[in-house]
PANU-937559 format. One record per residue: residue in three letters; x, y, z of N, C-alpha, C in turn. Coordinates in steps of 0.1 Angstrom, whole numbers, plus 5000, padded with zeros to 4 digits. Example, Ala and Ser with C-alpha at 12.3 -4.5 7.8 and 13.67 -1.06 7.14 Angstrom:
2
Ala513249435078512349555078513249675078;Ser512849785071513749895071512950005079;
% end
This chain:
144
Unk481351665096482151655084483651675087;Unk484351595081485751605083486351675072;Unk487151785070488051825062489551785069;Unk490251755051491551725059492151775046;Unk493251785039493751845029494451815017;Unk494051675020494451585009492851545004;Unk492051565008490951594997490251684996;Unk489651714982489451854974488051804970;Unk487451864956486351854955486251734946;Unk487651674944486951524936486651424941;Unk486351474954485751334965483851354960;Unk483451464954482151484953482051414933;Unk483351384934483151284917483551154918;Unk483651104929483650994936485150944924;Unk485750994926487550964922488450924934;Unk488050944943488350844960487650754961;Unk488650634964487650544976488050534987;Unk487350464998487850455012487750365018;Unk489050325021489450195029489350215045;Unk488550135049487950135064489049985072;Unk490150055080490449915085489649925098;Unk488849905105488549895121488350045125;Unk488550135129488350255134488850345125;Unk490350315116490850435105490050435094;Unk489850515088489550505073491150635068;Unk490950525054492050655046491150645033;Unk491450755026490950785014492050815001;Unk491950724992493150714982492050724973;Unk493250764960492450734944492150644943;Unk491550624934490450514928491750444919;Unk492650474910493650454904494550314913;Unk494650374926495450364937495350224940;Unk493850234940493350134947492850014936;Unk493250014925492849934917494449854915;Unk495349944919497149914917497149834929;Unk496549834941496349744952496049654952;Unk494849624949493849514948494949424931;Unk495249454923496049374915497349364917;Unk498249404928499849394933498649264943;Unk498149244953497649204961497049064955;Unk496149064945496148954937497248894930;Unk498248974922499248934914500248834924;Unk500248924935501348854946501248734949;Unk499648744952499248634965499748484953;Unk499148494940498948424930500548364930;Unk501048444923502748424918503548394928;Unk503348424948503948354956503648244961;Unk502548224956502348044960502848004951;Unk503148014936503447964928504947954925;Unk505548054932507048084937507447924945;Unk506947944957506947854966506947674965;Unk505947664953505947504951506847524944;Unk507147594933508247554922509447624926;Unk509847624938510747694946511747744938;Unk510947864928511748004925512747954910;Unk512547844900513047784893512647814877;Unk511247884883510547914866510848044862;Unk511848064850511748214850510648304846;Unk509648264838508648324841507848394849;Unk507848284859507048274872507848414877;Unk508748404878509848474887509748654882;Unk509748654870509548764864508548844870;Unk506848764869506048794873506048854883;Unk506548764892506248774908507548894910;Unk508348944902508849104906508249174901;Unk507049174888506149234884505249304898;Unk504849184902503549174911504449274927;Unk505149204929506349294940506549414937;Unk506949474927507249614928505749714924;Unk505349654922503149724918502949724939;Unk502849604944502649634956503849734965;Unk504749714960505949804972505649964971;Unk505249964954505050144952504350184960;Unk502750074955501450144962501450124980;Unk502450044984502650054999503450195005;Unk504150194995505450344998504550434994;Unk503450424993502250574986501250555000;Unk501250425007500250465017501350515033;Unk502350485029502950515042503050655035;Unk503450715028503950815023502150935030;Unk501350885027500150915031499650915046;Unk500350795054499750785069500950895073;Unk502150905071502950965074502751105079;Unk501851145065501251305067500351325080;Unk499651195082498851215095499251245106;Unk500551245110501251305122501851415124;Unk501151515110501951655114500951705110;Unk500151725102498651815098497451825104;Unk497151905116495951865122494451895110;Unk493651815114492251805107491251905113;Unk490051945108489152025117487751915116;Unk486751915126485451845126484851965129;Unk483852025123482652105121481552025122;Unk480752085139480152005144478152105139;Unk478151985130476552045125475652155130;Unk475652115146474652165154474752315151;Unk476052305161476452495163477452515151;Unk477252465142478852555134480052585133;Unk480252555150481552575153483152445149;Unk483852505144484952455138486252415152;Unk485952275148487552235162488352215159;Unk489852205163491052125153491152045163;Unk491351915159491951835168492851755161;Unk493851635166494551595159494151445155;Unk494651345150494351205147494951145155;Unk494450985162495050925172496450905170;Unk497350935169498650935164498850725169;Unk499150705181498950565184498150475176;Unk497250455170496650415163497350355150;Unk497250505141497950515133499750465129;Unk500550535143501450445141501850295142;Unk500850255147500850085145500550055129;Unk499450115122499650085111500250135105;Unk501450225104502750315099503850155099;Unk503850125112504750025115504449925108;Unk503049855109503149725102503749715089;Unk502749855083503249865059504549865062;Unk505449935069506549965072507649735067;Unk506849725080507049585080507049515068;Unk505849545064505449495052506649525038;Unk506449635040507749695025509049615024;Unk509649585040510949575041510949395039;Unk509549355039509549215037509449165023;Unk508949285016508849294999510149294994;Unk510849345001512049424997513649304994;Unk512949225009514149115009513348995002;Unk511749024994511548904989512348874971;Unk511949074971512849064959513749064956;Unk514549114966515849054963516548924959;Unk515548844967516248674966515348634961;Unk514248714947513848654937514748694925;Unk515448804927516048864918517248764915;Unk517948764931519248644930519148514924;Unk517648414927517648314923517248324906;Unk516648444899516248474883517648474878;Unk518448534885520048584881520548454878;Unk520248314886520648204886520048134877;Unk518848164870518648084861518748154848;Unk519148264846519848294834520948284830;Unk521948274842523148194845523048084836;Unk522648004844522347834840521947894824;Unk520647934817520647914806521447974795;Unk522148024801523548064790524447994788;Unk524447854795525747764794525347674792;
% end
């Protein structure tokens, strides 16, 4: 069993879920993860739709910083989260004998996916901005 300290007993009311990428798992709200999965749909949707109508609809454009800043939070909530993994060690309580270890989390691991979201945010970041510049331009345009 793993104790770590960012969950308590509402993992036994199943108000966490857990995202398994390959060997990590993390455990977020249920809340969290519903803000994910819809920044992640909203995105994927409104940047294709960005892209053919190359950033001209203001609608569209609205949306798609809708959809951009729902994914940038809940990105800056999971870094904000892997982050903690590199200073708090965990304990594994090994059934047999009872006995309690501390050890720490692969820190390597981890910081690859610290890096990537990382990556990720700062590509959110300059997406919205030059969605924001080109909406600026067409409010421009429709006031004259």
């Amino acid at each position: 069993m793993i104790n770590y300290p960012l969950l308590t007993s509402d993992l036994a009311n199943h108000t966490y879920s857990v995202i398994q990428i390959f060997d990590k798992t993390i455990f977020i709200e249920k809340w969290l993860r519903i803000l994910l999965h819809t920044g992640v749909v909203l995105f994927s949707i409104y940047f294709i739709r960005e892209l053919v109508q190359n950033f001209k609809n203001l609608t569209t454009n609205l949306i798609f910083i809708i959809a951009n800043l729902i994914l940038g939070v809940v990105i800056a909530i999971l870094i904000a989260r892997i982050n903690t993994f590199f200073e708090v060690p965990f304990e594994i309580r090994h059934s047999i004998k009872g006995e309690t270890t501390k050890n720490f989390i692969n820190i390597r691991a981890w910081k690859n996916t610290y890096y990537i979201l990382w990556a990720i945010e700062i590509t959110l970041f300059l997406l919205l901005i030059y969605t924001g510049i080109k909406t600026n331009f067409i409010l421009k345009n429709k006031r004259h």
